[in-house]
N, C-alpha and C positions, 0 to 999 in steps of 0.2 A: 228504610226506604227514604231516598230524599226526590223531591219534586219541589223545583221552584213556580215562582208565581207567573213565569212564565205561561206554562201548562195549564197549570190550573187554570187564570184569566180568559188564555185564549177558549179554553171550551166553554167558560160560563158568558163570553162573547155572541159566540156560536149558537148556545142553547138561546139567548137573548135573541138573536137575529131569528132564529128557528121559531120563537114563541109569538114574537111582533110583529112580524115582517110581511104575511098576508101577499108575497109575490113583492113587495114594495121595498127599495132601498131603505134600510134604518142608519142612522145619522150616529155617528160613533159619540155627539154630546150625548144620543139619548140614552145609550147602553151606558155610557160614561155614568151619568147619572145613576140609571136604576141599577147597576152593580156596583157601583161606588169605587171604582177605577179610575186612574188620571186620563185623562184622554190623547196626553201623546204617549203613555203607555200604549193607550189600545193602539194610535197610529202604526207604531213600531211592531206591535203585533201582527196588524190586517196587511201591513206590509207584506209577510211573510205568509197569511192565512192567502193571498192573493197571487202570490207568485207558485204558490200551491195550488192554486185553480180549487180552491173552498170557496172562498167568496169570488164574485165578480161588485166591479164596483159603477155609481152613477152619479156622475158629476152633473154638479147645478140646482138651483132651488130642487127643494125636497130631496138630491141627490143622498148616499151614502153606502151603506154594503147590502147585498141579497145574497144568499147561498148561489152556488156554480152549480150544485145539482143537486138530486132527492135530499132529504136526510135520512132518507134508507141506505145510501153510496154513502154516508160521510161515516166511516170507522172510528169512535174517539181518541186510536192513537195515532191516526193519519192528522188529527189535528194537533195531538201533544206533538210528534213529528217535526210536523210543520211550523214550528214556533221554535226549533232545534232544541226542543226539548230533551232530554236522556234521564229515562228514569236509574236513578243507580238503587242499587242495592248492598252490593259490596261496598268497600273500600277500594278494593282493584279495580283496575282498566276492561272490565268486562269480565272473561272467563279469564284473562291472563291474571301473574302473581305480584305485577308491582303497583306497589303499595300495601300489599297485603301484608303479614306479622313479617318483620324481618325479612323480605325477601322470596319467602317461602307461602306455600297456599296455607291455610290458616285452616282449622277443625270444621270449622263451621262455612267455608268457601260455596263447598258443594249445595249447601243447605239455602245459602243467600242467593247465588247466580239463579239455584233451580226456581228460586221464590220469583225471583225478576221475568223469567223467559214464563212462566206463569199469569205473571200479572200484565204482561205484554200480551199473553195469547187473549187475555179478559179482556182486556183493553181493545183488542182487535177486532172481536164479536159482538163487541157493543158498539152500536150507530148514535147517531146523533139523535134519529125518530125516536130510537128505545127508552132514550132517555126524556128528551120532551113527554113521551107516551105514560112518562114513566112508570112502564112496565117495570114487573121485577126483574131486573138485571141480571141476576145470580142464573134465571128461569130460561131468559132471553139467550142467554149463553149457553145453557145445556142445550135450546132448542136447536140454537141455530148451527152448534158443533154437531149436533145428531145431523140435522139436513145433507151437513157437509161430508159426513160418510155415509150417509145412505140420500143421493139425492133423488131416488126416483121413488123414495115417501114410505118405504118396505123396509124396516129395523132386520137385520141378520139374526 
């Protein structure tokens, strides 16, 4: 699995603005700081967390970034996403075969792609609350995939 520090940043951003923020714009020196991030990093970042409609921003004394909505709406790969993040898992171009062994899909192709569309579907279940909450994840995910096939609360 590769993930750049793009991804990663942007959500331990997020989880900052989510833990400090009390409704109140937080100041990307302060997140800069308590993550220990460059701050035209995070610029480059909130750029993109913004034009994503995640954060909204507030210019002027005390101005800087608040969430756009809940952190029950914010999905944590809606934010890897939005930082044009791509989690890879392969070698290949996705499900396709270039780059894979020679040209060809490789033994283990099926076994990496299936691991990725996996760890996306994880990634998708889990919000930004769940993890501030930090509930168990692993938990949060079985919950909230049961919810989603049986939403009127009655298991088949």
């Amino acid at each position: 699995m590769k993930m750049s520090t793009k991804g990663r940043y942007a959500v331990m951003a997020m989880i900052d603005i989510a833990t400090h923020s009390d409704g109140e714009p937080v100041s990307l020196a302060e997140i800069a700081e308590r993550q220990d991030i460059s701050q035209e990093y995070l610029e480059q970042l909130f750029g993109k967390l913004r034009k994503a409609k995640l954060v909204e921003s507030a210019r002027g004394p005390g101005g800087g970034y608040r969430l756009a909505r809940e952190m029950s709406m914010i999905p944590v790969a809606k934010i890897i996403a939005a930082v044009d993040e791509e989690l890879q898992f392969t070698r290949c171009d996705g499900d396709a075969v270039e780059g894979c062994v020679k040209g060809e899909r490789c033994n283990a192709h099926d076994l990496w792609s299936s691991l990725g569309r996996q760890m996306m579907a994880f990634l998708s279940s889990i919000t930004l609350e769940d993890v501030v909450e930090k509930r168990n994840l692993a938990l949060a995910a079985t919950i909230k995939q049961t919810k989603d096939r049986h939403p009127e609360g009655t298991p088949a």
